[in-house]
GUDO-805251 format. One record per residue (C-alpha): y negated, x negated, z negated. Coordinates in pm, whole numbers, padded with zeros to 5 digits, always signed. Layout:
N
YXZ/...
END
This chain:
142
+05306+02323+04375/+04941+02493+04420/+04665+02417+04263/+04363+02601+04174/+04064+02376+04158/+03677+02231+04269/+03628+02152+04643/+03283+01994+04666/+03134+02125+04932/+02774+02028+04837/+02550+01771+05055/+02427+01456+04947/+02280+01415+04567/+02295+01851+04578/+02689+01938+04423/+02774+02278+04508/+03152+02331+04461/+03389+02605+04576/+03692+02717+04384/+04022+02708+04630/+04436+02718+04583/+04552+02444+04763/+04856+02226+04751/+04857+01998+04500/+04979+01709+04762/+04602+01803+04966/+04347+01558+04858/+03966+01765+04772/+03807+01617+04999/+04066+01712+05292/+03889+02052+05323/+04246+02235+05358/+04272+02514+05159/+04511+02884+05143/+04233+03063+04980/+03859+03069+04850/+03854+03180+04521/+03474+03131+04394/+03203+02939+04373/+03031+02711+04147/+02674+02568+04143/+02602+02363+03852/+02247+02282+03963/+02128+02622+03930/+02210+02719+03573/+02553+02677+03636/+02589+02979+03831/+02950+03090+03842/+03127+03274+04076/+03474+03369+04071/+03687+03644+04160/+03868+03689+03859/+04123+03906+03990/+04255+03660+04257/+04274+03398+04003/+04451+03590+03765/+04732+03693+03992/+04750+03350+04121/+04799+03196+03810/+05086+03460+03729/+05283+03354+04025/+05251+02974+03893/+04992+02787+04001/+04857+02566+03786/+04432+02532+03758/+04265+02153+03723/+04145+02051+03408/+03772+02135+03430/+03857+02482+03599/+04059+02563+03303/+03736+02537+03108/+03520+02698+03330/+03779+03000+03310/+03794+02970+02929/+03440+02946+02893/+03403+03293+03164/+03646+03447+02966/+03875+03508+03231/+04142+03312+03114/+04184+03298+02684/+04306+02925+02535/+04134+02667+02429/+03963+02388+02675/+04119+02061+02752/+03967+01730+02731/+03951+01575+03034/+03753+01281+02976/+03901+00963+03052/+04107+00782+02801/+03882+00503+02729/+03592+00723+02590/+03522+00593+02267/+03668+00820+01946/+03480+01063+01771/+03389+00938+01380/+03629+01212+01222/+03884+01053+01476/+03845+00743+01360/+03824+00835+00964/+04171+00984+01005/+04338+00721+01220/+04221+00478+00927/+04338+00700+00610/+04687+00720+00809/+04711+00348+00872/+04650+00294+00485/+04883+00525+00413/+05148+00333+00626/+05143+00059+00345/+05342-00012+00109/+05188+00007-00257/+05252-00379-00317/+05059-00500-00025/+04669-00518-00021/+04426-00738+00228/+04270-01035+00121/+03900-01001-00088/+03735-01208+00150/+03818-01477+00334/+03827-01809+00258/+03558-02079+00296/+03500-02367+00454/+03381-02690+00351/+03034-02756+00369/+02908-02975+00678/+02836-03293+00675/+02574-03230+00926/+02280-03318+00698/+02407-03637+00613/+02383-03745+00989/+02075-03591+01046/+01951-03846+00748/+02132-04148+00921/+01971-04077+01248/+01632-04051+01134/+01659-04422+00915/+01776-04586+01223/+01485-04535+01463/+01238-04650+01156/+01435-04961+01152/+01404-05062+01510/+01040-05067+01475/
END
């Protein structure tokens, strides 16, 4: 299947990429490519690149763009939908996320069941009483 997506091409600690359709099997950094499509640098105010007509009929004949090039199209108006997000998984939830993932948990229970007020204590330690003991017992030795 091709892909349309970033090849860095940058040097060391300066990313500059360039847009290519590849295979999807080709890793990025192989440097094999069918076609240049663009460029993107975004060190220098994100300058953006693309030829929009190339990507277009690439896209109609099926192949599929990464993640962040779909929003990099999206955002260039080339392409219309909405951007993906292609953060990892593990990225902590936003607070509305959250807020909604607790109102449907509580809505999961039944009427009948509620949590616990708080829970329960424990006895008080008998700490001090030692501390009391100890402090007799050197006095006596003297």
């Amino acid at each position: 299947m091709l892909m349309i997506r970033l090849q860095r091409v940058g040097r060391k600690n300066i990313p500059t990429f360039r847009v290519v359709l590849t295979d999807k099997r080709n890793s990025t950094k192989s440097g094999k490519y069918l076609e240049a499509l663009g460029a993107y640098d975004p060190r220098q105010g994100g300058i953006r690149q693309f030829k929009a007509d190339k990507i277009k009929y690439w896209l109609s004949q099926g192949a599929k763009p990464s993640g962040t090039l779909w929003n990099l199209l999206v955002s260039e108006k080339i392409i219309e939908g909405k951007k993906i997000n292609v953060l990892p998984r593990k990225s902590p939830l936003k607070k509305e996320e959250k807020g909604a993932e607790i109102e449907a948990k509580l809505a999961d229970k039944p009427d009948g069941v509620t949590a616990p007020a708080a829970p329960p204590t424990a006895p008080p330690a008998k700490s001090e009483e030692k501390t009391e003991e100890k402090k007799e017992a050197p006095a006596a030795l003297i």
